[in-house]
C-alpha positions in Angstrom: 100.7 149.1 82.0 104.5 150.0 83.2 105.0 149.8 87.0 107.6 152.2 88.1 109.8 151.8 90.8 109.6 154.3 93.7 112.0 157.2 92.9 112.3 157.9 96.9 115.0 156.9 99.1 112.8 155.9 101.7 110.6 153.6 99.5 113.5 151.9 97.7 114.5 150.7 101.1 111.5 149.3 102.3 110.8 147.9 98.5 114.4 146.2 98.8 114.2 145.1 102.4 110.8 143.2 101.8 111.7 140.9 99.8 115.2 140.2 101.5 113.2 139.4 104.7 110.6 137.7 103.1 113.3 135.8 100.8 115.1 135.0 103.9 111.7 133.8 105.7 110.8 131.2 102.9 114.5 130.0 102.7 114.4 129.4 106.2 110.7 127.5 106.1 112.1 125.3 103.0 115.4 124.3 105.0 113.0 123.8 107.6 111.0 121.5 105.7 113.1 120.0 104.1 115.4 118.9 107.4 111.9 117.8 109.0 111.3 115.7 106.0 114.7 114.1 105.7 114.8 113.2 109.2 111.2 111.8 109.7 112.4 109.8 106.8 115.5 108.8 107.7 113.9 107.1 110.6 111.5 105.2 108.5 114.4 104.1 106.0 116.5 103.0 109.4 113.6 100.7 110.7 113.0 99.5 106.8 117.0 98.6 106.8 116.9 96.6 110.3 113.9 95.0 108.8 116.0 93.8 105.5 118.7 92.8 107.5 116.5 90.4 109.9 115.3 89.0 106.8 119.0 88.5 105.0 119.8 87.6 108.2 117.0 85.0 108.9 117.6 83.7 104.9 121.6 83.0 105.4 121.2 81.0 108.3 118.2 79.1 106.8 120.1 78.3 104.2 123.3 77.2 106.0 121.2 74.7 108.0 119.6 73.3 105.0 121.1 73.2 101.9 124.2 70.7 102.6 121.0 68.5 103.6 118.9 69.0 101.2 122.2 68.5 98.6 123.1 65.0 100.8 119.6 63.8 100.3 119.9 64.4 96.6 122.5 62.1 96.6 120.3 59.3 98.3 120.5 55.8 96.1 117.0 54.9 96.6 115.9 58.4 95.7 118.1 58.6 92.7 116.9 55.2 91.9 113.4 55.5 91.9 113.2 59.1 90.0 115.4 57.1 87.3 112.9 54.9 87.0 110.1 56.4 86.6 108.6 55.7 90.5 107.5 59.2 91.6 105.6 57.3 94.7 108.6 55.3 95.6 110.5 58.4 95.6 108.1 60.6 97.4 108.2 58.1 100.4 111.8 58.6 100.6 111.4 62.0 100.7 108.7 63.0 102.6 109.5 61.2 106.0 112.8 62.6 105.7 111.7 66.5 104.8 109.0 66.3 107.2 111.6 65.5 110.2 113.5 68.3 108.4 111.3 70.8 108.6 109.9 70.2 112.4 113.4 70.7 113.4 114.2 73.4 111.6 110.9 75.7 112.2 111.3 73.9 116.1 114.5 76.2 116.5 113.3 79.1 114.3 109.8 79.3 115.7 109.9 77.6 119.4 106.3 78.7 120.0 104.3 78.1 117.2 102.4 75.2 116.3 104.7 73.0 113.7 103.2 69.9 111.6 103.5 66.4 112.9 105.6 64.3 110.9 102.8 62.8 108.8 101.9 66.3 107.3 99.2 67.9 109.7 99.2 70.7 110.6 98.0 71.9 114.3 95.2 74.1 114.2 91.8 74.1 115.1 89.5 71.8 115.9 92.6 69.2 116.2 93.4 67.0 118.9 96.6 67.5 120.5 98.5 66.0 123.7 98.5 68.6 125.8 101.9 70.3 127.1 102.2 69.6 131.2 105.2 71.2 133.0 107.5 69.3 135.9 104.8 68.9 138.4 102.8 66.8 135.6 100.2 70.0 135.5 98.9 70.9 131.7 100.1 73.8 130.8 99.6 76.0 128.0 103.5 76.3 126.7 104.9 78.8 125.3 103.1 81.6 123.5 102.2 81.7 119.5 104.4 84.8 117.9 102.2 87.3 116.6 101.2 86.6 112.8 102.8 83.2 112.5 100.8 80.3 110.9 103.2 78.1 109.4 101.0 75.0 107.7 102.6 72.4 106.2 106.1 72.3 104.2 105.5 72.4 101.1 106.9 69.0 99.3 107.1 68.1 95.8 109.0 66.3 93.0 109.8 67.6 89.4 110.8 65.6 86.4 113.8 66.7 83.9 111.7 68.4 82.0 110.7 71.2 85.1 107.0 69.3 84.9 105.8 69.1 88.5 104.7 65.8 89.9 101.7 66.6 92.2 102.1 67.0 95.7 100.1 65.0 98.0 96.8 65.6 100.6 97.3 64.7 103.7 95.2 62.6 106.1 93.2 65.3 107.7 92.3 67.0 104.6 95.1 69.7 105.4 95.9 70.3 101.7 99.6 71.2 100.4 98.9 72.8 97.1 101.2 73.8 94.3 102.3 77.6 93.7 98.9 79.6 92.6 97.3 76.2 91.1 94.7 75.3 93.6 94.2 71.6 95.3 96.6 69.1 94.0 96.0 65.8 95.8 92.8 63.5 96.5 91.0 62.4 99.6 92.1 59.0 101.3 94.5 57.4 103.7 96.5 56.3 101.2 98.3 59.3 99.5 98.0 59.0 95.6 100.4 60.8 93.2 99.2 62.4 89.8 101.4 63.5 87.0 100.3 66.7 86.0 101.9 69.2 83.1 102.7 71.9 85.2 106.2 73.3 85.1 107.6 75.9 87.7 106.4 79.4 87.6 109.6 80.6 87.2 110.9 78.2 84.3 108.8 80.0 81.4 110.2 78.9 77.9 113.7 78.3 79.4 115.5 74.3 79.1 115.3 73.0 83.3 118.3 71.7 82.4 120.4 74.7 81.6 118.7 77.1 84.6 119.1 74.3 87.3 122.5 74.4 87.2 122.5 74.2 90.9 120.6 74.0 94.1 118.2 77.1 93.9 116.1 78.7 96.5 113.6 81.6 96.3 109.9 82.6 97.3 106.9 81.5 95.9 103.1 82.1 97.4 101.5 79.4 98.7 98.1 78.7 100.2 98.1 77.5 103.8 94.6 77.9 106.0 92.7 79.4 102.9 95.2 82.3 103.2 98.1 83.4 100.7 101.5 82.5 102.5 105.3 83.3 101.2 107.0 80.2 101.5 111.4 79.9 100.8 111.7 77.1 98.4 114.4 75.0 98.0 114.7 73.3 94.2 117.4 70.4 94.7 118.7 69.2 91.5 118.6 65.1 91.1 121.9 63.4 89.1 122.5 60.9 87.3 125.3 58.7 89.1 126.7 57.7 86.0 127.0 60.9 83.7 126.1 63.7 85.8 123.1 64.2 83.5 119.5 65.8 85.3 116.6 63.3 86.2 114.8 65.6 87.9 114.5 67.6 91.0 112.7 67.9 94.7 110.9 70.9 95.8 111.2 71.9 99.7 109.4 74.9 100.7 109.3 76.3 104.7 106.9 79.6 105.6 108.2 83.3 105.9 106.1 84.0 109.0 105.1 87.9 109.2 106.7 88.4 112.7 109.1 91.8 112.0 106.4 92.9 109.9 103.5 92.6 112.9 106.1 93.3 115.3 107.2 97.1 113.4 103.2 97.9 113.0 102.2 97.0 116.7 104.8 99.5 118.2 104.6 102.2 115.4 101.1 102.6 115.7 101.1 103.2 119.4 103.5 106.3 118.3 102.4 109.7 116.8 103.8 109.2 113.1 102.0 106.6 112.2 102.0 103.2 111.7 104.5 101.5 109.3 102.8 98.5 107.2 104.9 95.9 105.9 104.4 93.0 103.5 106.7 90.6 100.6 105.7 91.4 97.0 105.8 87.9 95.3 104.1 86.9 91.6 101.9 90.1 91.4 100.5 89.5 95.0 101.2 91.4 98.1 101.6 88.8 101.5 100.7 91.2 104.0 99.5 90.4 107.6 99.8 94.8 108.8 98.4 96.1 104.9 94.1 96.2 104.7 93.1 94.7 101.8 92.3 97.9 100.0 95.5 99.3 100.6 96.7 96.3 99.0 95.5 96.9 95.8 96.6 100.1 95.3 100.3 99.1 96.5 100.6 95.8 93.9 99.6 98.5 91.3 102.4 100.7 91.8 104.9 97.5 92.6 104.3 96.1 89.0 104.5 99.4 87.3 107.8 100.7 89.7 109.9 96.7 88.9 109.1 96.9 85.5 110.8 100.2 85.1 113.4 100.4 87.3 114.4 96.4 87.2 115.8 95.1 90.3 116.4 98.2 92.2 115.2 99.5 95.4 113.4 102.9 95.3 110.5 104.5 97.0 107.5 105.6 95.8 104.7 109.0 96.9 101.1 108.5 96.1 98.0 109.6 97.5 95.4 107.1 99.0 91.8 109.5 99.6 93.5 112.7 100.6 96.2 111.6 102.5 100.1 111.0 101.1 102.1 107.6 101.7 105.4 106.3 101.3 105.7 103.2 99.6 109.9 101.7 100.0 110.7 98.9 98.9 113.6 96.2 98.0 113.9 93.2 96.1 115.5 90.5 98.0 116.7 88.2 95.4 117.7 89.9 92.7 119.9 86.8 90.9 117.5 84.2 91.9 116.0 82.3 89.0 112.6 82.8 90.9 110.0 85.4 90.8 111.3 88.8 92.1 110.0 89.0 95.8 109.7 92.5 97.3 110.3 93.3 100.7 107.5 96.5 101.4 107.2 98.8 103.4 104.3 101.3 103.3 103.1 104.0 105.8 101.0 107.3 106.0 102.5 111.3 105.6 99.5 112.6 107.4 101.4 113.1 111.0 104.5 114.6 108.4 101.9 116.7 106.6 100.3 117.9 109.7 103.9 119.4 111.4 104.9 120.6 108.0 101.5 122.8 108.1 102.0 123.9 111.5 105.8 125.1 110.6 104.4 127.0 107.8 101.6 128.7 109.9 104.2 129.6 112.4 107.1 131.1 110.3 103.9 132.8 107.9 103.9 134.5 112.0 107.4 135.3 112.5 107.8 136.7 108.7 105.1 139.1 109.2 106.3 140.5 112.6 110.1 140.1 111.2 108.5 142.5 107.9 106.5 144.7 110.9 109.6 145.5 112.6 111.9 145.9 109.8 109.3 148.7 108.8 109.4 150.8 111.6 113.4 150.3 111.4 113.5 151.6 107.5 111.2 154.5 108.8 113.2 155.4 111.6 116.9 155.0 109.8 115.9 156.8 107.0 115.8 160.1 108.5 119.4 160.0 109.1 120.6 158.8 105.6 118.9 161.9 103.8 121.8 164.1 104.1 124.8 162.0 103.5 123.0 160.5 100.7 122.2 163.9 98.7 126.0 164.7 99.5 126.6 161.2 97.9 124.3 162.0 95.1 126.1 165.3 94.4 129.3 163.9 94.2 128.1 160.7 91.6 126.8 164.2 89.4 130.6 165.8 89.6 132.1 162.4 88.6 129.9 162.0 86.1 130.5 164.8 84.5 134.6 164.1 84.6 135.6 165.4 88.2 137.5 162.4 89.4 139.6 164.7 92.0 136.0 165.0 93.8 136.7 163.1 97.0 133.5 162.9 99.8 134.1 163.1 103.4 134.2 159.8 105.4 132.1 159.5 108.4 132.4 156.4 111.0 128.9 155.0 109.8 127.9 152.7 107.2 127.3 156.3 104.5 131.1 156.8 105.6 132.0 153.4 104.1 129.7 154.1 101.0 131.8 157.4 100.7 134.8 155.8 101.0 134.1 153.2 98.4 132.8 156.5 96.3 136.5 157.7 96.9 138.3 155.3 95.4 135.9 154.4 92.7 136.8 158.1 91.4 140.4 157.3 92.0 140.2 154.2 90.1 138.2 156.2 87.3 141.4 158.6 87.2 143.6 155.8 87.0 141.9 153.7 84.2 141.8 157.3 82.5 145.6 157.3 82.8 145.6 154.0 81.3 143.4 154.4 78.2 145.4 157.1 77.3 148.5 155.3 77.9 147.2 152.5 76.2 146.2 154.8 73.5 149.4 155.1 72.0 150.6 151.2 73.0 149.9 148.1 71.7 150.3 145.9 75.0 149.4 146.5 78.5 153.2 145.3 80.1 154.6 147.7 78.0 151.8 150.3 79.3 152.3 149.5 82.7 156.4 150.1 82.2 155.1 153.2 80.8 153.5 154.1 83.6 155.8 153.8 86.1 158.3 155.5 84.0 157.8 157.2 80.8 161.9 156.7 79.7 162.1 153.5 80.6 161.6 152.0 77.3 162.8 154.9 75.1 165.5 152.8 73.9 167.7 150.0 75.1 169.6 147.0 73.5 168.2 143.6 75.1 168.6 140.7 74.1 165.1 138.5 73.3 163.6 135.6 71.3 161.4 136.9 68.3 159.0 134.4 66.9 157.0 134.9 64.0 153.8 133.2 63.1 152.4 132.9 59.5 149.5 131.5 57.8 150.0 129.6 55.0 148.1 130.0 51.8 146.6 133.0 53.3 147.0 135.1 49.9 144.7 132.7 47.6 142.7 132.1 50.6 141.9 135.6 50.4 141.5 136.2 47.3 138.3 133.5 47.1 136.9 134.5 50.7 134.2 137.3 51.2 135.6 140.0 53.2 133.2 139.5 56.3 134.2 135.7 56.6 138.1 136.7 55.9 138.1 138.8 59.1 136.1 136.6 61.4 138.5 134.2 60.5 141.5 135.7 60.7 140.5 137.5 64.3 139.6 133.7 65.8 143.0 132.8 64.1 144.7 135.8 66.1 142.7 136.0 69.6 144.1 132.3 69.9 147.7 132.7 68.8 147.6 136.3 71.4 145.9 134.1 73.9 148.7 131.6 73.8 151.8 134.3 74.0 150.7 135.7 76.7 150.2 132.3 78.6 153.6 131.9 78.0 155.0 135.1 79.0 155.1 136.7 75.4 154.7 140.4 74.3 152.6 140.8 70.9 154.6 143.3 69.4 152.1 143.5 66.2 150.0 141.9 63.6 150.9 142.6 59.7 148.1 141.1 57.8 148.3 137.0 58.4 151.4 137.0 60.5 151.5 137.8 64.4 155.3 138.1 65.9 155.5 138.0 69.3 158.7 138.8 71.4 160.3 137.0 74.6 162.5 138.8 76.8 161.3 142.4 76.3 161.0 145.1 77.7 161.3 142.0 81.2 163.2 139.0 80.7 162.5 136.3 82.6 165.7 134.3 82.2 164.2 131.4 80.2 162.8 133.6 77.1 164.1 130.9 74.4 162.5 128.0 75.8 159.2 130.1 76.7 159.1 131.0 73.0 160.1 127.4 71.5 157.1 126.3 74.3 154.7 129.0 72.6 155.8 128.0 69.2 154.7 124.1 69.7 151.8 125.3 71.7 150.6 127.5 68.4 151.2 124.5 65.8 148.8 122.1 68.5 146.2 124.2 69.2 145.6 124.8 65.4 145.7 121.5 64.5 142.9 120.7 67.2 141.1 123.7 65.6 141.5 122.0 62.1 140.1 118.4 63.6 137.2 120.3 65.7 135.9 122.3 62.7 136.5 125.5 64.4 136.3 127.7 61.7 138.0 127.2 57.9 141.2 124.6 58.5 144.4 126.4 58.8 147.9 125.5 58.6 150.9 127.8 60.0 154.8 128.2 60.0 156.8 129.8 62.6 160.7 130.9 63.0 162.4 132.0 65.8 165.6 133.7 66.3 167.4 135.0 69.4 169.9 137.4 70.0 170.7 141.3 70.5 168.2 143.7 69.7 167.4 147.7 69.3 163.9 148.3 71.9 161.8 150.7 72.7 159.0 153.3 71.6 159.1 154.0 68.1 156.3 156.6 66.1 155.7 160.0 67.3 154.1 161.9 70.1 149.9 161.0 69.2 151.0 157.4 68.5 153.7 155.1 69.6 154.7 151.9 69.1 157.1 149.5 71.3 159.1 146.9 69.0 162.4 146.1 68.6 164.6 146.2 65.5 167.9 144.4 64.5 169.6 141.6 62.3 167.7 138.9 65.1 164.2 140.3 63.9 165.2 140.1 60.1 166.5 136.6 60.6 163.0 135.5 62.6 161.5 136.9 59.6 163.4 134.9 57.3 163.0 131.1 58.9 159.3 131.9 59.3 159.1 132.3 56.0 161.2 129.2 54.6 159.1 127.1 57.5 156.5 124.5 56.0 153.1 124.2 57.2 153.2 123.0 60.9 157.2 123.0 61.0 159.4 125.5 63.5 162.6 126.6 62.1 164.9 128.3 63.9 168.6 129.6 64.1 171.9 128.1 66.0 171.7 131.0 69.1 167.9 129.4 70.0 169.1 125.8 70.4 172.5 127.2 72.2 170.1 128.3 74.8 167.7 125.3 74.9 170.4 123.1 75.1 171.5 119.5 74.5 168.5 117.6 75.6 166.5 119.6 72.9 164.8 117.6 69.4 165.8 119.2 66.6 166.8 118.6 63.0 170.1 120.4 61.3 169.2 121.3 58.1 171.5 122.2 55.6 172.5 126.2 55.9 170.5 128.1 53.9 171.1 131.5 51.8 168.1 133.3 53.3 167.0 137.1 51.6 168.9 139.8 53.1 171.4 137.8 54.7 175.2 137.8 53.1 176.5 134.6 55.0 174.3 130.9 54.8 172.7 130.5 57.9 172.8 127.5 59.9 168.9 126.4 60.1 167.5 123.7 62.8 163.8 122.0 62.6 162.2 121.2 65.9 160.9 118.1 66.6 
């Protein structure tokens, strides 16, 4: 079933206004939305970026404080010593006293008010004996407070050989295990500490030589367990050298804790706000470290973390999914993306719901304003309408007397928007008389400059001597071609062939004076020169021979090859034929010569006569050729080839 559109003036307006304001309405809720959107998430990505920096930040100067020390150390004689031979205890009581010290002093200034591990490998916690703090009047006191989420164990010590096989790290006194990456307990009970080889090779190391990946010191995060509970540590792999030959004996693992304190810090102030708290964890070996994240939530997260890294590689992206019913944001960056270790993932992940809920509540309210904006705009069509009926059936009338051929009818012009419709009426029929005027100049015409000087003045080109640049254009081989083409394909061919070649006179300021079968000639200088007609017709000609060839490599059609001459000099111009049908061309000894070098031209070759280079002048390339007896002429003409 056909609906049809109202044939009333009054109902086409209020058909064509409702959807403008109702177009307008939704364009204005999307823009809405969409600036809502982008800035609630700008603000998320801004606290995400401080939260990256704090981290790169926190990382660089970590680094700066450790690695020379870590790199002297390497260089110890006893250490290198006893790894060379084979002592893995020896050498892990060179290093531990020394990395233990390390460490106190470096989580000392990073974390002055956590607990730190003494210097034999504790860790405080509960349940240990400590010496209490006291401040300058000898009182105990209870120093300075623990930073939210911080629980910073042991450091995590170990030794490799040269094969990337850890050596096992060791328990300390107190039971307070320091356990290798994911593997579980890795030392024995005892006050004696006892080390065990075991064939275990760094979780990043895979199939690859030690050798060839630990070219250098390397540092990276790895998940550790400290308290029963999963902990992202910053590991530091120190290469050990040979003295002698520079070769690898092995290496020493030093790892500190990445406390969660930007993370706890971020969630503790965003969920006292109204858009909802922002979770944050680090994305390390398949697991999610997360202090803000429930455990639930941190399922669902790892899952989309292993499927987003192993599509999009090391790139940071975010990622919409919906936990129950309610949307969340999921951003996230990996942190070192050229580290030999596994990719860790800074995370952070919060709710839409307080997004969702305003983005409702500014549909509800424009759903408001569009149906009062459609409300008003009703009574407005209604009321306007009245006083359009008139000026609109004089309009109508008018459209009927130029349909059928009155272009002198003219409408009167009121001060109102129907006056400016009547005026545009106006000189719509005027333009129809004019374009009248030109079809039936262009009737008799074969190219609208010469039309347009015939209609300014019907004399002006009845006959004048000018002097002009004829070129002539050929297609080579065009006779067999023809004779072993179909007639359809022949003319489609031959019509791409000439739309091109008219295309390209006119961009250079050529008339098309006519087409005789293959050939196209094309004149410069008439019925207006432009002072430059040689060289516009010399630049035509080269254009011509380039654009065919790239039509010939492109495969635009059947390959073509041309030849063009050029001649300039005086010449006869002006309307030729009779009064139904004229013709503008120019006749003369120039045109006959034009003729002539097109024909002796080659394919792809522009020949033309000594009057054409006169005007181009010295810097032109060309090629004398020898003067040539051409048909028709009585004298040997003196023939140049452009380059």
């Amino acid at each position: 079933m056909s609906v049809k559109f109202p044939s009333s003036f009054r109902a086409r307006l209020i058909v064509t206004i409702f959807p403008v304001v109702a177009g307008i309405a939704l364009g204005a809720l999307l823009l809405a939305e969409w600036k809502f959107a982008a800035t609630y998430q700008r603000l998320f990505e801004e606290q995400f970026e401080s939260q990256i920096a704090a981290v790169a930040e926190a990382k660089a100067r970590r680094f700066e404080a450790l690695s020379s020390e870590l790199e002297r150390l390497a260089l110890s004689p006893a250490l290198v010593a006893a790894v060379n031979g084979g002592d893995f205890s020896g050498a892990m009581q060179v290093l531990r006293p020394v990395l233990e010290a390390l460490a106190t002093s470096r989580l000392q200034s990073e974390f002055p008010g956590a607990p730190l591990p003494r210097a034999s490998g504790q860790v405080g916690g509960p349940g240990e004996r400590r010496e209490p703090l006291r401040d300058g009047r000898g009182r105990e006191s209870a120093g300075p407070p623990r930073p939210p989420g911080v629980s910073l164990g042991a450091p995590f010590i170990g030794l490799l050989d040269k094969e990337g096989n850890f050596i096992s790290s060791p328990r300390g006194r107190q039971g307070n295990p320091l356990v290798e990456p994911r593997t579980g307990n890795a030392g024995v009970e005892g006050e004696e500490m006892e080390l065990r080889r075991r064939s275990l090779k760094m979780p990043w190391l895979g199939g690859r030589d030690f050798e060839s990946v630990l070219r250098k010191q390397e540092a990276g995060y790895l998940i550790l367990e400290a308290g029963g509970r999963p902990q992202v540590r910053e590991v530091f792999i120190t290469p050990l050298r040979s003295p002698e030959d520079g070769s690898l004996l092995g290496a020493f693992a030093f790892g500190l804790p990445l406390p969660a304190l930007a993370e706890r810090l971020l969630y503790d102030q965003t969920r006292r706000g109204d858009n909802g708290e922002i979770m944050s964890g680090v994305y390390v070996e398949g697991r999610l470290v997360s202090s803000t994240l429930p455990e639930a939530r941190r399922t669902v997260v790892e899952g989309l973390l292993e499927a987003a890294l192993a599509g999009a590689g090391d790139a940071g992206s975010e990622i919409i999914t919906l936990i129950g019913e309610v949307r969340h944001r999921l951003i996230y960056r990996v942190l070192n993306p050229d580290s030999p270790f596994p990719k860790a993932v800074q995370v952070s992940f919060y709710p839409l719901s307080a997004l969702d809920e305003e983005i409702r509540g500014l549909r509800k309210g424009t759903a408001g304003l569009a149906l009062a904006a459609l409300l008003v705009s009703l009574g407005v069509v209604l009321a306007v309408s009245r006083g359009l009926s008139g000026p609109v059936n004089r309009l109508v009338a008018a459209v009927h007397e130029i349909e059928q051929g009155n272009f002198e009818m003219r409408v009167p012009v009121t001060p109102d928007e129907t006056g400016r419709l009547a005026r545009a009426l106006n000189q719509m029929a005027a333009g129809l008389a004019l374009q009248e005027k030109y079809r039936s100049v262009l009737n008799a015409v074969a190219d609208r400059a010469v039309a347009e000087r015939l209609i300014e003045n019907r004399e002006a080109l009845s006959g004048e001597l000018r002097s002009v640049s004829v070129l002539f254009c050929d297609i080579r081989g065009f006779t067999a071609l023809s004779e072993r083409m179909p007639p359809q394909e022949l003319i489609v061919l031959l019509n791409t062939h000439m739309t091109t070649m008219t295309h390209l006179a006119y961009e250079h300021g050529g008339i098309v004076d006519k087409f005789v079968g293959d050939l196209i000639m094309v004149l410069f200088g008439a019925p207006v020169s432009t002072g430059r007609d040689a060289e516009q017709a010399v630049a035509c000609a080269r254009a011509m021979l380039a654009e065919r060839r790239r039509m010939n490599e492109s495969g635009e059609g059947m390959p073509l090859e041309v030849g063009i001459g050029i001649a300039t000099g005086d010449v006869v111009a002006g309307c030729m034929g009779s009064d139904q049908r004229l013709s503008y061309t120019v006749l003369g000894h120039r045109v006959n010569l034009a003729s002539r070098l097109c024909s002796v031209a080659g394919p792809g070759e522009i020949m033309t006569d000594a009057e054409t280079m006169r005007a181009l002048g010295e810097g032109a390339r060309v090629e004398a050729m020898p003067p040539m007896r051409l048909k028709g002429m009585s004298e040997p003409v003196e023939v140049f080839r452009l380059g």
